[in-house]
SESEPA-913458 format. One record per residue (C-alpha): residue in one letter; chain; residue number from 1; x, y, z. Coordinates in Angstrom, 1 decimal, always signed. Layout:
BEGIN
[r 'A','A',NUM,[X,Y,Z]]
...
This chain:
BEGIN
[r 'X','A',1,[-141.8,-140.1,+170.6]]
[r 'X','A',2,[-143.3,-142.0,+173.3]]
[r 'X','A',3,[-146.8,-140.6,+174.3]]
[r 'X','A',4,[-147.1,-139.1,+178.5]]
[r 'X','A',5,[-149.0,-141.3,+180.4]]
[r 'X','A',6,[-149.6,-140.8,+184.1]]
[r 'X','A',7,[-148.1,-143.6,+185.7]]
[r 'X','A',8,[-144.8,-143.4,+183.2]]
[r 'X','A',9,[-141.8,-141.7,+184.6]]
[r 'X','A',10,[-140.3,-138.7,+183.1]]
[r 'X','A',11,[-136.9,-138.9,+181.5]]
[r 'X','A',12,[-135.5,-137.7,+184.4]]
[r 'X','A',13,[-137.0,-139.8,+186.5]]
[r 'X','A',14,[-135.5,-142.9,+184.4]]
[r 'X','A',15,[-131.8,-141.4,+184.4]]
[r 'X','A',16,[-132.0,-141.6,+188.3]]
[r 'X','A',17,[-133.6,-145.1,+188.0]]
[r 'X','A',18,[-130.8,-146.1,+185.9]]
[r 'X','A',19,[-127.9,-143.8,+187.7]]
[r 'X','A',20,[-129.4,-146.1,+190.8]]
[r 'X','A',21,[-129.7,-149.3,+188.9]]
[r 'X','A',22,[-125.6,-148.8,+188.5]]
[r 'X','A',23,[-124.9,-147.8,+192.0]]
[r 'X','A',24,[-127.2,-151.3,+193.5]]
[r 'X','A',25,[-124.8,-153.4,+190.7]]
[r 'X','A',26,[-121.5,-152.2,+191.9]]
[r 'X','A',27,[-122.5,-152.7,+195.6]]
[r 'X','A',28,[-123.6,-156.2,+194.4]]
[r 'X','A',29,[-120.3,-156.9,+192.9]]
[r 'X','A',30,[-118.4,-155.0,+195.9]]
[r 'X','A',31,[-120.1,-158.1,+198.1]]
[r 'X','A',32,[-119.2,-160.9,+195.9]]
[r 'X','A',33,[-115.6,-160.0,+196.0]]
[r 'X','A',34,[-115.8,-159.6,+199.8]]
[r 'X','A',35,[-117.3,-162.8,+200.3]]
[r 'X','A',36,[-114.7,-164.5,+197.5]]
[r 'X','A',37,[-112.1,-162.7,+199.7]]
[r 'X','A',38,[-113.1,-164.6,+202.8]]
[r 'X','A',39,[-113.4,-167.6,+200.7]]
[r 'X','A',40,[-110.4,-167.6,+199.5]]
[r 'X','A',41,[-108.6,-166.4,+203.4]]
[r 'X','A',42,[-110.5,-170.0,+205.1]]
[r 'X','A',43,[-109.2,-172.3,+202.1]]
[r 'X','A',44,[-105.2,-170.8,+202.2]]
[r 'X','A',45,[-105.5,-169.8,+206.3]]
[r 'X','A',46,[-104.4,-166.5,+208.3]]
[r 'X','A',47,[-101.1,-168.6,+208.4]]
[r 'X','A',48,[-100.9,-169.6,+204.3]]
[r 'X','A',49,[-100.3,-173.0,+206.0]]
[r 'X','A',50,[-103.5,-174.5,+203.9]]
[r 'X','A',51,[-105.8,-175.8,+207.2]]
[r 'X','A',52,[-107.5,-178.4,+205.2]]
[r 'X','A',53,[-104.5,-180.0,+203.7]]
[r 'X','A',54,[-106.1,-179.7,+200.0]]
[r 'X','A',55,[-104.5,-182.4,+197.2]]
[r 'X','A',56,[-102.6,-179.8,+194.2]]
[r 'X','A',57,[-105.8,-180.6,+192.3]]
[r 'X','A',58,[-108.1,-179.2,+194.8]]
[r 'X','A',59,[-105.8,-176.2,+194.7]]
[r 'X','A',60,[-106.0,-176.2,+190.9]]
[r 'X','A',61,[-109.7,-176.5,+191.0]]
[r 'X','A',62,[-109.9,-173.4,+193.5]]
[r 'X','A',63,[-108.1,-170.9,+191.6]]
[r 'X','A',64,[-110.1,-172.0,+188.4]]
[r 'X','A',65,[-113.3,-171.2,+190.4]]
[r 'X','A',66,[-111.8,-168.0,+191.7]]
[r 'X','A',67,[-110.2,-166.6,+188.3]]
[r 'X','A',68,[-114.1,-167.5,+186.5]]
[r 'X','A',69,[-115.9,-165.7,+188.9]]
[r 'X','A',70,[-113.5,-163.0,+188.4]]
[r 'X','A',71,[-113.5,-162.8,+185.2]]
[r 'X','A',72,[-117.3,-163.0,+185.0]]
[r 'X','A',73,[-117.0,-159.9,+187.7]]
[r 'X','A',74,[-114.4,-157.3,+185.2]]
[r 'X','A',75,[-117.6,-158.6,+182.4]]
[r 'X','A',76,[-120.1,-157.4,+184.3]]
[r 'X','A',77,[-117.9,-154.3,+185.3]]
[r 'X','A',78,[-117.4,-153.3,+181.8]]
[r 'X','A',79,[-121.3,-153.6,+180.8]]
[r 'X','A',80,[-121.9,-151.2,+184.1]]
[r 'X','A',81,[-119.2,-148.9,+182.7]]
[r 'X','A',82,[-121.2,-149.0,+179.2]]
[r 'X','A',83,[-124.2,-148.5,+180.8]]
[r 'X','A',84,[-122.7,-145.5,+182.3]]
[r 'X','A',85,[-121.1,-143.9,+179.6]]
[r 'X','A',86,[-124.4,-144.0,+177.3]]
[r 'X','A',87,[-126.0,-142.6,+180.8]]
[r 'X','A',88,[-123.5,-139.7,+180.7]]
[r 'X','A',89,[-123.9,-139.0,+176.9]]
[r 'X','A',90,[-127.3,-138.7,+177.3]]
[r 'X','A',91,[-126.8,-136.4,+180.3]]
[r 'X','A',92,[-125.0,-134.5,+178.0]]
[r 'X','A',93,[-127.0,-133.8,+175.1]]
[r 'X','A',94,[-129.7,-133.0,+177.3]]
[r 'X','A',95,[-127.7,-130.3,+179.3]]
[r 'X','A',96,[-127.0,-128.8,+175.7]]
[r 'X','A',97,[-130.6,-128.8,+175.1]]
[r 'X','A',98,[-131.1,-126.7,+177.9]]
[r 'X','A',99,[-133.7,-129.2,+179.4]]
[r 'X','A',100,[-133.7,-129.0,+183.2]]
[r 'X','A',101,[-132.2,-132.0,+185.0]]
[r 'X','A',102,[-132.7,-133.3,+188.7]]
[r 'X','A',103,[-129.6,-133.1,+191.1]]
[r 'X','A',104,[-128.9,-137.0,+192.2]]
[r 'X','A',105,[-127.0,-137.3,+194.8]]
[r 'X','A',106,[-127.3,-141.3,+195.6]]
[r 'X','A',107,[-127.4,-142.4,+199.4]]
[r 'X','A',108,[-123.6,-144.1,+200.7]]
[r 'X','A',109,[-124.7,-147.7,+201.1]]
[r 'X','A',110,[-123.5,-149.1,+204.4]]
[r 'X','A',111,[-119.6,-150.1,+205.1]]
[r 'X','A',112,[-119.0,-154.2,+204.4]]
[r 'X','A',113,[-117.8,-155.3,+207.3]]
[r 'X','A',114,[-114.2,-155.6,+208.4]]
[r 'X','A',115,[-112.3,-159.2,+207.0]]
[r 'X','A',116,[-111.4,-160.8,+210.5]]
């Protein structure tokens, strides 16, 4: 066991740092795929008329850059759904220890705004 000290947060304190920690990685990821959405909206057009007249290439060499930064994203989505589960076991065997837990209710981040 780890030894108290005073500046060392409490086990409950940590689960909230970590229940956070999740929350301030899925807005994170909720922005990339916004601004990947835009991204993607200027290079096709409103009108799916292509505006910059790209070669097939270019075209080629877009969705490659799209589908790796997706792929990275559903990575990094299923480490955060780890990360959860081990937080919720540990929830668990705690609440069957009968050890009192804090309520975390975490703040609604703010809306992304509207794609134009």
């Amino acid at each position: 066991m780890i030894p108290e000290e005073p500046l060392r947060p409490d086990t409950d304190d940590a689960m909230v740092d970590l229940l956070g920690s999740i929350a301030m990685e899925e807005i994170a990821i909720s922005h990339l795929l916004s601004a990947e959405a835009k991204k993607m909206l200027a290079f096709i057009g409103k009108d799916l008329d292509f505006p910059t007249n790209p070669s097939n290439a270019e075209i080629f060499q877009f969705n490659k850059e799209a589908a790796r930064l997706i792929e990275s994203l559903v990575i990094k989505e299923w480490l955060l759904l780890r990360k959860l589960q081990n937080a919720a076991d540990f929830f668990s065997n705690k609440k069957e220890n009968h050890q009192p837990l804090h309520d975390f209710i975490p703040p609604c981040p703010e809306p992304l705004e509207e794609m134009e």
